[in-house]
N, C-alpha and C positions, 0 to 999 in steps of 0.2 A: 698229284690230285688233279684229275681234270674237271672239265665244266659240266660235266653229267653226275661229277662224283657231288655236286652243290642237292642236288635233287633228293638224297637221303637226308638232307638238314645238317653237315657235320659237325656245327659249332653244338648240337644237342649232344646228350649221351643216345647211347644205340639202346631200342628196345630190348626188358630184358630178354633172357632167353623163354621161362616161362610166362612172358606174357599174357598170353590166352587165359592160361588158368588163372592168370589171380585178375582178369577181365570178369571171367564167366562165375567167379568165385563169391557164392551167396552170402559171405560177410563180409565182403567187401566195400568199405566204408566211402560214403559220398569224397572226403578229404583224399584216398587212396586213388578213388577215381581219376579227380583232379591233379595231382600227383603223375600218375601215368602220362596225362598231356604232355609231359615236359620232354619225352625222349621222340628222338625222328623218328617216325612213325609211318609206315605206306601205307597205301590208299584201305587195304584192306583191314590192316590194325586199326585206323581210323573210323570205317562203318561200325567195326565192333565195341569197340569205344564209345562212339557216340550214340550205338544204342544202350549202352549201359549207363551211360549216363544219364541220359532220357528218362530211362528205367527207374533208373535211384531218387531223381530229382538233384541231382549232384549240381547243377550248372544255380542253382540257387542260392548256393553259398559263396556265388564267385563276388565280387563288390561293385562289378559295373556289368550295367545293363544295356543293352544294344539291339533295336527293331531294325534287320535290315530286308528293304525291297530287293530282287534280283529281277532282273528285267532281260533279258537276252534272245535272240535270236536260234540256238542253239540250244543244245540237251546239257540241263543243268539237274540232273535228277544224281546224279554223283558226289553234288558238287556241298548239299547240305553237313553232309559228314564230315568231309575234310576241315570245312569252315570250322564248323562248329569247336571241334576240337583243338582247331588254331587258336580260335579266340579264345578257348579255355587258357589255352597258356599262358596268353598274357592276360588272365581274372578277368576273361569281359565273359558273359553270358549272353549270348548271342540266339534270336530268335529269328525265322527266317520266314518270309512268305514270299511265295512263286504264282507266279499265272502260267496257264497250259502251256504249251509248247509253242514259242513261233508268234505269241502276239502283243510283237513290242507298240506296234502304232497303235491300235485298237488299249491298249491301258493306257498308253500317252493321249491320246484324245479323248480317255473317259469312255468309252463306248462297251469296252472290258473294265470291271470294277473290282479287280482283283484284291486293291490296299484300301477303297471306301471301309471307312468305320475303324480303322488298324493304325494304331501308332506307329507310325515308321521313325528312324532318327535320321536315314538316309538311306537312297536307292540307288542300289550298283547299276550301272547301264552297261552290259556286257555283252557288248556287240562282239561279230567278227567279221571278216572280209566278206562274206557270204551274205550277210545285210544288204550289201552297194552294189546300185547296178555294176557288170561287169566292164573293164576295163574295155578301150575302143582306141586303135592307134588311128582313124580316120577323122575322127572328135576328142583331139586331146583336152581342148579347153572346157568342149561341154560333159565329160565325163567326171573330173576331177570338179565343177561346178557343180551338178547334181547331188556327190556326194556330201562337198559341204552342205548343199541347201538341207537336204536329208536328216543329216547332221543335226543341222539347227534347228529347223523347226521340231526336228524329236526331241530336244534340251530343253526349248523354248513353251512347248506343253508341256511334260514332266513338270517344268519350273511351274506355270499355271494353275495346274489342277492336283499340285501335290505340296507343293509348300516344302520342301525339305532338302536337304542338300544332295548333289548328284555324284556321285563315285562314277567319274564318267574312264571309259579304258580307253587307249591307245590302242590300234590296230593292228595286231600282229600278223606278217606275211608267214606263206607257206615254202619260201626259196626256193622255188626253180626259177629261172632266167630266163627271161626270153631275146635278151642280146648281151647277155653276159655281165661284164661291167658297165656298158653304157644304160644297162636297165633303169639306172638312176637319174642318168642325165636325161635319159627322152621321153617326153610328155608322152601318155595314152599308155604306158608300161603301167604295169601292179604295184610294182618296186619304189616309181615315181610318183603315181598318185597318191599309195598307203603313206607315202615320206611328206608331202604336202597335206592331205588330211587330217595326221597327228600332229601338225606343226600348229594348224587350225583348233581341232581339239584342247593342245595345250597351252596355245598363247589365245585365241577367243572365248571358247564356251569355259572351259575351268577356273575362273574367277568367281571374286565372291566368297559366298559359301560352297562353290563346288570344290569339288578334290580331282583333282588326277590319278589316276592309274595307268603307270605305263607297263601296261602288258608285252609294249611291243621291246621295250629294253630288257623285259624277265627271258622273250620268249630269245633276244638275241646272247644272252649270257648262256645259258645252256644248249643254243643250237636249234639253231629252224626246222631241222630235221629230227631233234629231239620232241621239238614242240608242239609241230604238226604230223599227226599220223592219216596219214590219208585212206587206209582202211577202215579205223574207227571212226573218219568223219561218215564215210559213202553209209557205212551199217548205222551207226546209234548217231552221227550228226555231233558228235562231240567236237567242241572247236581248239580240242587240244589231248593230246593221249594223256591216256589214264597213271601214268608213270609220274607226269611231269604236274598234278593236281596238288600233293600235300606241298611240292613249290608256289603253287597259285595261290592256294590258300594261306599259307605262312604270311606272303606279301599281301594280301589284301587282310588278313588279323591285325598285321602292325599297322598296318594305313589305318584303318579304326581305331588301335589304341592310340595314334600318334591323335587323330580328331577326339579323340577323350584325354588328353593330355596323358598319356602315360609315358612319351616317350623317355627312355635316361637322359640324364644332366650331366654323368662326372665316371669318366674312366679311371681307372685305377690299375696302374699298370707294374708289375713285377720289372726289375732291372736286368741280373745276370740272366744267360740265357734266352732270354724274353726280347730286350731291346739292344742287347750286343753277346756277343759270344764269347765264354768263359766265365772265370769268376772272378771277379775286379779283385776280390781280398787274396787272391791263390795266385792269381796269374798276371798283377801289375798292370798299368795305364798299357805299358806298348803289346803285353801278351793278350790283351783280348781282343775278338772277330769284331771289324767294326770296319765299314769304308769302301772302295772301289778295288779292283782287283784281284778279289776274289769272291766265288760262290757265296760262302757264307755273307763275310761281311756285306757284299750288296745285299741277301736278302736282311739284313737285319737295318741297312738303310730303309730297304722300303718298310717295314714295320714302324721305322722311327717318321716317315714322311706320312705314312694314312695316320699315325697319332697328331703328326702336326695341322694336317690337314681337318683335322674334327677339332681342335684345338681354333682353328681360323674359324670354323663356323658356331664357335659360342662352347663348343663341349667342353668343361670344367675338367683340366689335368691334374694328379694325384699319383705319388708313388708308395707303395708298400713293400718294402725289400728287407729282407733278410740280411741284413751289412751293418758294418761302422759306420755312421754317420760322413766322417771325413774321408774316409775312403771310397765311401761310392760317391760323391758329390767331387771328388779329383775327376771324374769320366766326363763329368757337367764341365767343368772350369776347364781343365787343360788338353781333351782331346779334341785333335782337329778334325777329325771325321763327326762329333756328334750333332745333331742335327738337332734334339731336343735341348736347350738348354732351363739352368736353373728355372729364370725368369717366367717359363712357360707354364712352372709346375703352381697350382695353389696351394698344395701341400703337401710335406715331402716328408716321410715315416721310414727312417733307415734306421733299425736296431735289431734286436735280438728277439722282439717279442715275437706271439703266432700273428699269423696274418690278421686272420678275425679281428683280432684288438686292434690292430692296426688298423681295420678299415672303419671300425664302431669310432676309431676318433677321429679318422677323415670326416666320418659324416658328420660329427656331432661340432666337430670344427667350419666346414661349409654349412650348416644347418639345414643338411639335407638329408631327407628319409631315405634309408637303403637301399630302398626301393628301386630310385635313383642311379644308382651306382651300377659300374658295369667293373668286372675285374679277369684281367688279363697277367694269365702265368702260365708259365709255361710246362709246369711239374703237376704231376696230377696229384700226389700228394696232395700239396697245398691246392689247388683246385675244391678238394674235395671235402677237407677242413675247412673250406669257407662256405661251400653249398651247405655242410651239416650242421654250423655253427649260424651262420646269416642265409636260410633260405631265400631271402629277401632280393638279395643281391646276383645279379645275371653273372653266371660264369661259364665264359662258351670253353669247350672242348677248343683245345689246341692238336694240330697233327705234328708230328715228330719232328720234322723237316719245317723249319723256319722261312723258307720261302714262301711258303702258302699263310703263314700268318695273315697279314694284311687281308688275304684273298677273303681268309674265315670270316675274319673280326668284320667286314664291311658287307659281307650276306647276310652274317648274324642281325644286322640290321636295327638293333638296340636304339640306334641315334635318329633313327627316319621321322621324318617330319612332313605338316601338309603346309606350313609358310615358315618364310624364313624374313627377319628385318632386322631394323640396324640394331635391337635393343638386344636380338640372338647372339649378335657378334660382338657385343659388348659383354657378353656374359662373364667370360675368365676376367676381364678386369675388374668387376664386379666382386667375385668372391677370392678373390687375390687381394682386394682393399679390405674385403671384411674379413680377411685374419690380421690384416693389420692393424684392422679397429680391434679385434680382440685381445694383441696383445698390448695395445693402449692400452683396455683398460684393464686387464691386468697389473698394470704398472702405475696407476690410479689410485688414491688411495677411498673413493669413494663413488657409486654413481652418479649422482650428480655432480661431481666432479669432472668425471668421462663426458656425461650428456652435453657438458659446457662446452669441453674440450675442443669438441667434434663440428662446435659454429655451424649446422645443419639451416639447408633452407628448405621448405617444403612448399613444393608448386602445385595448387590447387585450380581446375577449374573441370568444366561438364567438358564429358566426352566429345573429340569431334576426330575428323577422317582420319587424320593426323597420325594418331599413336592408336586404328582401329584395332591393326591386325595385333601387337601388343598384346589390346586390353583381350580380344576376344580369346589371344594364345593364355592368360593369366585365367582368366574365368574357366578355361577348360583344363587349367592344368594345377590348380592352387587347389591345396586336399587340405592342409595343415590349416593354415589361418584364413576361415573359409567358414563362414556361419550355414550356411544351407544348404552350399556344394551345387545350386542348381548351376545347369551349363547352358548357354547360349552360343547362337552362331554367329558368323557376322551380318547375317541380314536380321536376323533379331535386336541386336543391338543397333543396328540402324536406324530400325525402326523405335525403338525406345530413343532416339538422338529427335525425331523429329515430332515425338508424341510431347506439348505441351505441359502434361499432368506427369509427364516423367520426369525426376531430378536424378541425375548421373552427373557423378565425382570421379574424376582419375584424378593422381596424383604422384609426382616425381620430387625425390629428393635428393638435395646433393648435399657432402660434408666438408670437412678440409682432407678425406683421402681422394675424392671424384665422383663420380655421379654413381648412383642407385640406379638411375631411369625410373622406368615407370613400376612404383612399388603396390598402387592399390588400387580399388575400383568399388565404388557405392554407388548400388541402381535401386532407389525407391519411387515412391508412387504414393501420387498425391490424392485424397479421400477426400471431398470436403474441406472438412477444418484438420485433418488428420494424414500424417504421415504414415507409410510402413515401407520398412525397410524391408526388399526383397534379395539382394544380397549383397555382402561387405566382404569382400576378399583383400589379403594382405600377401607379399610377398616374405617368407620368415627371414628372409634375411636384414630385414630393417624390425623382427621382435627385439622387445624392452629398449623401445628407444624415443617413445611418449606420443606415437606415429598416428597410435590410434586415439591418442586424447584430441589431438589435434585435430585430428579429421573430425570430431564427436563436437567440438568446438564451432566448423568448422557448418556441422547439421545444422546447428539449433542458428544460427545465424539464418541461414538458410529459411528455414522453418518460419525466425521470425519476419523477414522479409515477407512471407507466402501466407501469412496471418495463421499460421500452424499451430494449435493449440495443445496436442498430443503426437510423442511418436509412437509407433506401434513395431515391435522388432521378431524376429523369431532366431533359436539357435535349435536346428536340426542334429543332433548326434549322427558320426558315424565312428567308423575305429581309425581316423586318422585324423579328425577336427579338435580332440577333446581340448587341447591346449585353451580354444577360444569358448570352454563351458561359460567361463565364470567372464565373459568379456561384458556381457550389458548388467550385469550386476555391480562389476567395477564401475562402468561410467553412470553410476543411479537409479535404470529402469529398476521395477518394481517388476515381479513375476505374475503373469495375468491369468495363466490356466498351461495347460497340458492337454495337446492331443491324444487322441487314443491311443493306446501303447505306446507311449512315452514319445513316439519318435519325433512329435515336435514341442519343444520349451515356448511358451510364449511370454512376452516382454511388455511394459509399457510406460513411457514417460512424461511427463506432464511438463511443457516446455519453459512455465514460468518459474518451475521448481526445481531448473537446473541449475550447477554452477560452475560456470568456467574453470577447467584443470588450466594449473600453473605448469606452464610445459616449456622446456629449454631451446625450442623448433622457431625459427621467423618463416612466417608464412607470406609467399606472393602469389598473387592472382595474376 
């Protein structure tokens, strides 16, 4: 598999054969539509597609919604279709508005008013090298200077006159050389300045609420000369050939879900086959492919190093194998080549059962929606008993040859993210303690018994810079214990940090297994004599453990400090909050009315007629 063969998507299944027709096929169901998105798709299946969707009105059953601006320099008239159907894939519904061709400065200073009146969530800035005055080996300083200034003042209006966050791109080169390898070392070359530009792009302007997109890393993975077609720029000005677009768009779909929090949490990875070679029950500790020396075994090293490596940055490890429990867990303890050990896994499912059940009690074990979950096997078989059993759950295509594992599993891209902190990489420790709390209290003979157990302290106070990126990563990514699901960015939250009539609660807790981190986030707003709470997110993995009395405690303190005589709450429904219906009924509000079609509950509590829940938590400020 080489780096051109990434361009067809291979961790998807391959379109079917008759595609077209059950495209073009008049009972063809909006869910069927959506469905289709899931298999790699070229550019061409892609237009078709996306007008049938359009058609159907398919993309309105998807659960997240997404306005994005494109801004570019270049011919973006191809570029809706591809999107569009990428974002299908991963459930966002995606709406798209463009200005004519060629006038990115003229919308950045307002003078073109292409996004006036238009909800946008975020505008992609999709420049390319053809933007920036041309390279000058006579003026090295002052040509790599202009570009930055270029640069920023076009980030620095958008930011002005548009309020929203920037999907700002990395500049991809067209690779020819004009001194070879020294292109890089010498100021006033293309090679050198595009290398200094995006260094600028990615450590100055992309803070914040902005995001990055490094186009110029997509376009170096499959080839400069894949990426850049210089015919199709001369004719239609395309800043990248038409081949190489359902790549583009793939990676700028998940950059969105990842800013809507959907990236996955927790791999789930098959053992025989998968992460060493043989079958541990057939072929014994020293009879199976594992280690240096040979083909195999190095490729099943590297499979076992990119699982560690997503492991280091917070991704929750899990096994579902087909084995005796003690037999596959001799591969963990006594072989000297494995690289994954026990310790790394949070949960480890070696038996007889089907996968599926296997992976329905990972999740239910981490407390996480399968949504979640990524699964890695190596047999298509079971592959395909888990796509038909948990549609839920991402399961990329594997190629025959275990060498390219690694290569699939980290294009497939499941894990990509727009910030990373220290509370990311604390993750696995995190739901590696909370099976330990679980089989506490399993071994409990009551819950309060457990809640004692656990000598919990919970650290309450308002938001500050501190733990921002955190709260703003939990607000974007908490569906479950999550009354309203509204989403903010981090200059929103900023700004509610410096607005006085705002009161914002974060809150961390630790047990006798180690810290939680940062488990929840309450942003309301102060009326008068009256409170409303605009949203109260929880992390599930601290449900039924008295988190939210506490915090409710925690209000009305709050409140009466502030002479607050009423709180005023809402619980929004959608299909993945219901857990928290019945949450302001528990803590006393009374129910106050019902928006139009139902879609929002309204709450309300009268603060002199609360009363303190008896809850097993010490709280410090």
């Amino acid at each position: 598999m080489d780096a051109t063969a990434l361009l067809s998507l291979p961790w998807l299944l391959p379109a079917p054969e008759k595609f077209s027709m059950q495209v073009k096929k008049e009972a063809t169901t909006a869910a069927a539509l959506i469905e289709l998105c899931q298999y790699g798709l070229d550019i061409n299946q892609c237009e078709k597609l996306s007008k049938a969707l359009l058609k159907q009105g398919a993309l309105g059953d998807l659960p997240t919604k997404f306005s994005l601006g494109i801004l570019s320099n270049s011919t973006t008239d191809l570029l809706p279709a591809v999107l569009r159907v990428a974002a299908a894939r991963h459930g966002i519904a995606l709406t798209i508005e463009r200005p004519d061709f060629d006038q990115v400065m003229q919308v950045a200073l307002g003078s073109v008013t292409p996004f006036s009146g238009v909800h946008l969530d975020a505008i992609l800035v999709a420049l390319d090298m053809h933007f920036f005055p041309a390279c000058d080996l006579d003026d090295t300083v002052g040509t790599l200077e202009r570009c930055r200034l270029l640069c920023g003042r076009l980030t620095e209006a958008l930011e002005k006159n548009y309020q929203v966050p920037l999907i700002i791109q990395t500049i991809a080169d067209r690779g020819e050389a004009l001194f070879g390898s020294l292109d890089l070392q010498q100021a006033g070359t293309r090679r050198n300045t595009l290398h200094h530009l995006n260094s600028y792009i990615a450590d100055t302007l992309c803070s914040g609420p902005n995001v990055l997109f490094d186009v110029a890393g997509l376009s170096e993975v499959v080839g400069l000369s894949n990426w850049y077609d210089p015919l199709q720029y001369f004719m239609a000005k395309l800043p990248c050939s038409q081949a190489v677009l359902p790549w583009y768009a793939e990676h700028c779909a998940r950059l969105i879900a990842a800013m809507k929090g959907k990236s996955k949490k927790c791999l789930v990875f098959d053992l025989d086959n998968t992460i060493w070679g043989g079958v541990i029950g057939d072929d014994g500790l020293d009879g199976i492919t594992l280690g240096r020396g040979s083909t195999g075994g190095e490729a099943f090293l590297a499979i076992q190093k990119c699982i560690l490596d997503y492991h280091q940055r917070g991704i929750v490890l899990a096994v579902s194998s087909k084995n005796t429990h003690d037999i596959a867990m001799q591969v963990f303890e006594q072989h000297a080549d494995m690289l994954i050990r026990r310790e790394h896994i949070s949960v480890f499912q070696a038996n007889w059962e089907d996968k599926a059940s296997n992976i329905n009690a990972i999740a239910q074990t981490l407390n996480l929606g399968l949504d979640a979950l990524v699964f890695l096997d190596d047999n298509p078989v079971e592959r395909q008993q888990v796509r038909n059993a948990l549609p839920q759950v991402a399961v990329p295509e594997l190629p025959s040859d275990p060498a390219y594992f690694a290569r699939v599993l980290t294009a497939a891209g499941y894990f990509d993210s727009v910030a990373f902190s220290a509370e990311d990489r604390k993750r696995n420790a995190s739901y590696q303690q909370n099976a330990r709390r679980i089989e506490a209290f399993e071994s409990l003979g009551s819950l309060e018994e457990y809640l004692k157990s656990l000598d919990m302290v919970l650290t309450i106070k308002p938001i500050d810079t501190n733990g921002l990126t955190r709260i703003v990563q939990l607000i974007n990514k908490t569906n479950q214990f999550n009354l309203t699901t509204r989403r903010y960015d981090q200059g929103a939250v900023t700004a509610m940090m410096a607005d006085p009539s705002c009161i914002t609660v974060q809150a961390r807790l630790t047990d006798i297994y180690g810290e939680n981190g940062m488990i929840a986030v309450i942003i309301a707003h102060e009326v008068g004599t009256e409170m409303t709470i605009d949203s109260w997110l929880m992390s599930c993995r601290v449900l039924n453990r008295q988190v939210e009395y506490c915090l409710m405690n925690e209000l009305i303190v709050i409140a009466r400090q502030r002479r607050i005589t009423a709180i005023n709450a809402s619980y929004i429904p959608t299909n993945r909050n219901a857990i928290v219906e019945n949450l302001y009924a528990d803590l006393g509000f009374l129910r106050s009315g019902t928006s139009s079609e139902a879609k929002e509950i309204r709450w309300t509590l009268q603060v002199n007629d609360y009363q303190d829940h008896e809850v097993f938590i010490r709280v410090e400020k």
